[in-house]
N, C-alpha and C positions, 0 to 999 in steps of 0.2 A: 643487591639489585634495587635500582630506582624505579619508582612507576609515580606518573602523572596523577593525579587526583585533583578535579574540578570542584570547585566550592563556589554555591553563588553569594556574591557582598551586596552592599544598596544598589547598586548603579550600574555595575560591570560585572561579569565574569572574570574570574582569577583562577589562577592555579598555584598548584603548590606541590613542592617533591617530599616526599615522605619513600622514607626506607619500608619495604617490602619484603619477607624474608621469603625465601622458596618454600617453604612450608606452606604460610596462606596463598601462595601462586597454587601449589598441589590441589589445597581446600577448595581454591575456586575452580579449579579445570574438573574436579569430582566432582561439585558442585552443576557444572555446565551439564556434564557429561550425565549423568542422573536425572537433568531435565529433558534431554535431550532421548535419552532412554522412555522416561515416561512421553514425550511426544511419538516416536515410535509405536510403542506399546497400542498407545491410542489408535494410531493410524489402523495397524494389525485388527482391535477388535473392530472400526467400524468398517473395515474393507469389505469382509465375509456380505456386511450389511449390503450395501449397495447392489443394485441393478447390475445388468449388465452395461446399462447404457449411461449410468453413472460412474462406473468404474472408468469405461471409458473416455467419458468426461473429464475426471478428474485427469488419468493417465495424460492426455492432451493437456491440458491445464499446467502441470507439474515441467510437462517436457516444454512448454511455449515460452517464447521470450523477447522481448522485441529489441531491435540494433542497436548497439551502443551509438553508431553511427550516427541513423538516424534520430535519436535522442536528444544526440550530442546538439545537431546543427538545429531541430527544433528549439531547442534550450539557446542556441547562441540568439537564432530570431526573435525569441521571446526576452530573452534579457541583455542583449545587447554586448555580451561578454563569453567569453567561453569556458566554458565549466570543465572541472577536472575531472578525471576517472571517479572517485568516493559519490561525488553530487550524480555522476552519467548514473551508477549505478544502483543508487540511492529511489534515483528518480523512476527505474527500469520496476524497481519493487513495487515504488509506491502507482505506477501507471497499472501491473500485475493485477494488484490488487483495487485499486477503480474500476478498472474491466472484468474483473469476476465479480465484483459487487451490481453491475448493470445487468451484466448475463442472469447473475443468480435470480436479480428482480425481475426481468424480462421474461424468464421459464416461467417464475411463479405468476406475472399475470397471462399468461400462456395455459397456465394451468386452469386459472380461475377463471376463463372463455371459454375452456372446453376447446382448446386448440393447440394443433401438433404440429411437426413439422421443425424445418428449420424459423430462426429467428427474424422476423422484419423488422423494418423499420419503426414500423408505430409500437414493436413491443420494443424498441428500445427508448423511443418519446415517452412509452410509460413508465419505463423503469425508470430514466433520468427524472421524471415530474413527482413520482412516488418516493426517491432517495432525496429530491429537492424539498418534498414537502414534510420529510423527517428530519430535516439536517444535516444530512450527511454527507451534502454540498455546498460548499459555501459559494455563492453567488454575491455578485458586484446589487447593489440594490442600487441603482439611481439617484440620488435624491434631489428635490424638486428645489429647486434657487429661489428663493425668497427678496432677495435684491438685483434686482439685471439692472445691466448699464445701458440705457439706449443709448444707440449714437444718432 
């Protein structure tokens, strides 16, 4: 059995086939599969933990997912080209996970006002300027032209 293995050189990315015997193919699927066990596990003890209204939270969260579709043609707009199924749903993860990073920040200054309720809009302006102001968005910074051409 052949498998792919990625090495990086000075300049480029290469690869290279190396023989693989189904033994370390087994070590690794045990390997997965035992992490995978301990992320369960996890799940199990801090379920009990939760509210009920974080349970349900989460429940919604896990089950939510946004279109390949729609994804897809946002992606063509924004780059010009059209993206394969791997990238559609690559991108499905990584949007997943920007919008439960905004929500989670949003609750939290929701908490820290002393307010309930569904989400508005200005806790999501804080939550975006609070993950802005830790890094955890990277933003276009402008930078200011030192040379213009007048005509």
């Amino acid at each position: 059995f052949f498998g792919m293995a990625g090495f990086e050189s000075d300049d480029e990315y290469s690869y290279e086939l190396k023989l693989v015997s189904a033994d370390d193919k087994e070590e690794e699927d045990e390997e997965n599969d035992e992490k995978e066990d301990d992320k369960f596990a996890q799940i199990r003890i801090i379920r009990p933990q939760l509210t009920d209204i974080q349970a349900q939270r989460y429940e919604k969260f896990r089950c939510a997912t946004f279109g390949k579709s729609n994804v897809r043609e946002i992606m063509k707009r924004v780059s010009k080209k059209p993206a394969n199924d791997t990238i559609v749903v690559g991108m499905i993860g990584i949007t997943k996970i920007f919008v439960g990073e905004i929500v989670e920040t949003a609750r939290s200054a929701m908490d820290e006002w002393n307010e309930t309720g569904p989400i508005k809009p200005r806790h999501i302006r804080e939550a975006y300027r609070r993950l802005k102001m830790a890094n955890k968005i990277p933003y276009y910074k402008q930078r200011r032209r030192v040379f213009r051409r007048y005509r």
